[in-house]
C-alpha positions as CSV (number, residue, x, y, z in Angstrom):
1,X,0.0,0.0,0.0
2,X,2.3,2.6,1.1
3,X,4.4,1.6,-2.2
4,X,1.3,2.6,-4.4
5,X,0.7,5.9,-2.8
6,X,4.1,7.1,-3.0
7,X,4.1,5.5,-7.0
8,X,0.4,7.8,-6.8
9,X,2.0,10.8,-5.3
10,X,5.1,10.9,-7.8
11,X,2.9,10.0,-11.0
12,X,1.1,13.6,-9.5
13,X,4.4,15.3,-9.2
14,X,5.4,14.7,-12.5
15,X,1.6,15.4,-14.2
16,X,2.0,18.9,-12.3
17,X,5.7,19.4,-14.1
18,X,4.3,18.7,-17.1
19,X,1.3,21.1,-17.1
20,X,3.7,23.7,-15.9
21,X,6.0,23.0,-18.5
22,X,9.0,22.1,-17.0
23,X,9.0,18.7,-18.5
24,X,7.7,17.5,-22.2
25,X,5.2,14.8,-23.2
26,X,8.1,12.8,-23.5
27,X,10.2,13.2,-20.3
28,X,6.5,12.9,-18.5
29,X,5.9,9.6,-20.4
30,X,9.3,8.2,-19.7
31,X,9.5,8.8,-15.8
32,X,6.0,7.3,-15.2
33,X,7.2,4.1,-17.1
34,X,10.0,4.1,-14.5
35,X,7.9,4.7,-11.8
36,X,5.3,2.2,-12.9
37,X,8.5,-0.8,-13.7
38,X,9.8,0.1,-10.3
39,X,6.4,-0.5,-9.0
40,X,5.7,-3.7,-10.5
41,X,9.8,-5.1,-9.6
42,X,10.3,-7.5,-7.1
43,X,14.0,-7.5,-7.6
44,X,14.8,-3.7,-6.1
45,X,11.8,-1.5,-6.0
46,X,13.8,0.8,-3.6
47,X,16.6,1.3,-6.6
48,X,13.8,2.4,-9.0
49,X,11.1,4.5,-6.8
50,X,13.7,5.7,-4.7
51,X,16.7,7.1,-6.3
52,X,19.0,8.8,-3.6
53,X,18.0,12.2,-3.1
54,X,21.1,14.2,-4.7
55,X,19.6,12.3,-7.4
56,X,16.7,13.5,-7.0
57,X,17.3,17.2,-6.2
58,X,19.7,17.3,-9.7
59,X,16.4,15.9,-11.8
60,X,14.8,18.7,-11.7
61,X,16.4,21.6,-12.0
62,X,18.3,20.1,-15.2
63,X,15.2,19.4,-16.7
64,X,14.0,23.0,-15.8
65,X,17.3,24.7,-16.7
66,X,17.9,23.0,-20.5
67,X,14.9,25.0,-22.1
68,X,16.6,28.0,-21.4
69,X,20.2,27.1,-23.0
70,X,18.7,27.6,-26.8
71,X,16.9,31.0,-26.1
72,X,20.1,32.2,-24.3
73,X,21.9,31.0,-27.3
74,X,20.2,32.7,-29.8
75,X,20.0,35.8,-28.2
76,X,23.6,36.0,-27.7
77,X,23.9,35.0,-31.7
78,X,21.4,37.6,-33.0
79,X,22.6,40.5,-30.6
80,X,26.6,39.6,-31.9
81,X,25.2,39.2,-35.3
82,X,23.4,42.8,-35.0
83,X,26.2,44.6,-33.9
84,X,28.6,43.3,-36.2
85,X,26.3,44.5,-38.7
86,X,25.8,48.2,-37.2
87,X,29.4,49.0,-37.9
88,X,28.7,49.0,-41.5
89,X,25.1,51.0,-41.7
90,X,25.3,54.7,-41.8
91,X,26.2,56.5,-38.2
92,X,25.8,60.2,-39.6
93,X,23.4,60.7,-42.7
94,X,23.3,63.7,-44.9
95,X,20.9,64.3,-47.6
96,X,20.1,67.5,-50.1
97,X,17.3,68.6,-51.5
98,X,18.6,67.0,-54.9
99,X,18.5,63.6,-53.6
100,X,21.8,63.3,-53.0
101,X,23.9,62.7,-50.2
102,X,26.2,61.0,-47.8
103,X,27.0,58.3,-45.0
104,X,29.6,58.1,-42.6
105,X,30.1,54.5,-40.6
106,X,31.9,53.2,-37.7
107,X,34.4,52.6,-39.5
108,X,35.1,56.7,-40.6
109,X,35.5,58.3,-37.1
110,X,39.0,59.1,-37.0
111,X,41.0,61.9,-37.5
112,X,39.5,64.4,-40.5
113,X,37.1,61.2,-41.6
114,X,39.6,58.6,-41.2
115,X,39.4,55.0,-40.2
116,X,38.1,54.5,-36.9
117,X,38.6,51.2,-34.9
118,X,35.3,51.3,-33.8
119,X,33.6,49.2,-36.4
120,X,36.6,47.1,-35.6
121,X,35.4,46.7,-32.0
122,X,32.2,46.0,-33.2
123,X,32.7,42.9,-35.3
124,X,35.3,41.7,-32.7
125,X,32.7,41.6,-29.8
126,X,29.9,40.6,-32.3
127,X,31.5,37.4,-33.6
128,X,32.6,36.4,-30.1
129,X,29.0,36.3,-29.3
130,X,28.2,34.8,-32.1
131,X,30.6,31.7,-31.2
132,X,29.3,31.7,-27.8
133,X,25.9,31.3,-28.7
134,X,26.7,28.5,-31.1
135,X,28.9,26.7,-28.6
136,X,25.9,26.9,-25.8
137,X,23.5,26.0,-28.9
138,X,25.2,22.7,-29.4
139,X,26.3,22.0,-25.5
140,X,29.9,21.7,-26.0
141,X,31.3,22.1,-23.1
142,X,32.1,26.0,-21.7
143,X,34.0,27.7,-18.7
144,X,31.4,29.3,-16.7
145,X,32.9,32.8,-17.2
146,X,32.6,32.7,-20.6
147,X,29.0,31.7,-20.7
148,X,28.9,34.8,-18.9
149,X,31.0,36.8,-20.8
150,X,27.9,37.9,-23.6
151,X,26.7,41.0,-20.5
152,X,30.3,42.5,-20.8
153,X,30.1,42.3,-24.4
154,X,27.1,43.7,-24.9
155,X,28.1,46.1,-22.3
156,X,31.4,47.6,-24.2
157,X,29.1,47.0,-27.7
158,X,26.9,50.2,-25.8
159,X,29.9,51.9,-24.7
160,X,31.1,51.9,-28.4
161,X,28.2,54.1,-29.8
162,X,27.9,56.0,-26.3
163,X,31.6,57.3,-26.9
164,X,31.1,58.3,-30.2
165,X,27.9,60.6,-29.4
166,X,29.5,63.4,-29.2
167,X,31.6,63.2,-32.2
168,X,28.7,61.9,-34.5
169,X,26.6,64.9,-32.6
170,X,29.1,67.4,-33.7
171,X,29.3,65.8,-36.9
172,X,25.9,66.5,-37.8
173,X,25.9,70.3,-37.1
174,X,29.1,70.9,-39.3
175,X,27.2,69.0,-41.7
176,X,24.3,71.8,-41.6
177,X,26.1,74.4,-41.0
178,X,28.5,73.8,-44.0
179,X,25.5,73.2,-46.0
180,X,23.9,76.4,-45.2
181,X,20.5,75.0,-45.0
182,X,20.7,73.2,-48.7
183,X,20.8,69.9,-46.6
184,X,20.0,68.1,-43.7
185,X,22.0,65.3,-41.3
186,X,21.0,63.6,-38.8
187,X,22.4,60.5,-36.3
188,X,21.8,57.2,-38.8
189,X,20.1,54.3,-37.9
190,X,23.4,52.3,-36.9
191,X,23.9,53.8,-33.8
192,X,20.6,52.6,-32.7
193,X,21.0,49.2,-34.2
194,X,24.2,49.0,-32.5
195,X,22.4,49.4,-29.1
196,X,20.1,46.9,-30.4
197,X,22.7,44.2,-30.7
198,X,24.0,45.2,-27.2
199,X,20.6,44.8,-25.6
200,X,19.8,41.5,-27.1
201,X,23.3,40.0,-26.2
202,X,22.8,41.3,-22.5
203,X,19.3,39.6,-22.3
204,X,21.2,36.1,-23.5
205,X,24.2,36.6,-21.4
206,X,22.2,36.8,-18.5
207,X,19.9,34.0,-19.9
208,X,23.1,31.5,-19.9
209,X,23.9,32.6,-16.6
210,X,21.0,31.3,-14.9
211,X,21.4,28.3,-16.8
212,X,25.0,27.8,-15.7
213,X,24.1,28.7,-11.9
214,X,22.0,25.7,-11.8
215,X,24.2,22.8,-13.6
């Protein structure tokens, strides 16, 4: 009797993982046939209803915890893959009334226009993200710290654009100024997509650190 109500009691357990979503159809289906062969064994029951309970406590939360890895991972590959791609899109625009005009990247913020390193910075931190992300996607093993490491990225990825406000700022009023009101500049649409790509590979960063805290 008291075998059936604790085989009762788990076959609850696991139905109220399952409707929570913690565990699939699957996982659901295969623990109750263990629970249901360790109820029917004569050889060990204890071995198969019982498992000790660091067994037990580790069950769980590794079943709860793998969902997350993917979502973590592809957040950290579409925010590296997004700010790769914002050092290339305009960072100062400038158009005139003709329908002309001109773009200036992270890549032209030197000295009078030069090249800048920070559209280098950019796809540096980008693709390490990127690799992270793919690593975590197919669980290959990971130091902790780097499964981290996508919030410090997508940190410095912020930082990048942040710095460069005031030259792109003061960019854009030479721009009008030198134009004498035949043309108009604004901040382009990089910048933003740059913090874009640092938001996204914050949110998996901190994703794959609550999946490493539990493992």
């Amino acid at each position: 009797m008291e075998d059936r109500a604790f085989v009762a009691d788990e076959l609850a357990k696991l139905a109220a993982l399952r409707d929570s979503g913690v565990l699939s159809s699957e996982e659901f289906d295969s623990q109750k046939a263990l629970l249901l062969e360790g109820a029917v064994s004569e050889a060990a029951p204890d071995l198969l209803l019982r498992p000790p309970p660091a067994t037990q406590a580790a069950m769980i939360p590794s079943m709860a915890t793998t969902s997350t890895t993917p979502a973590g991972a592809w957040f950290s590959i579409l925010g590296g893959a997004i700010a790769v791609v914002s050092g290339f899109l305009p960072w100062v625009m400038a158009t005139t009334g003709l329908g002309g005009g001109f773009t200036r990247n992270a890549f032209q913020f030197g000295a009078h226009e030069s090249f800048s390193v920070d559209g280098v910075v950019l796809m540096v931190l980008g693709t390490i993200a990127v690799i992270i992300g793919i690593v975590r996607l197919t669980n290959s093993a990971m130091p902790r710290f780097l499964q981290r490491s996508p919030i410090v990225l997508g940190i410095v990825v912020a930082l990048v654009p942040l710095n460069r406000l005031p030259a792109i700022n003061s960019s854009v009023h030479n721009i009008q100024n030198a134009c004498s009101g035949a043309c108009t500049a604004s901040i382009g649409y990089g910048v933003y997509t740059a913090f874009v790509g640092a938001l996204l590979m914050l949110i998996g960063g901190f994703v794959l650190r609550a999946r490493s805290s539990h493992e």
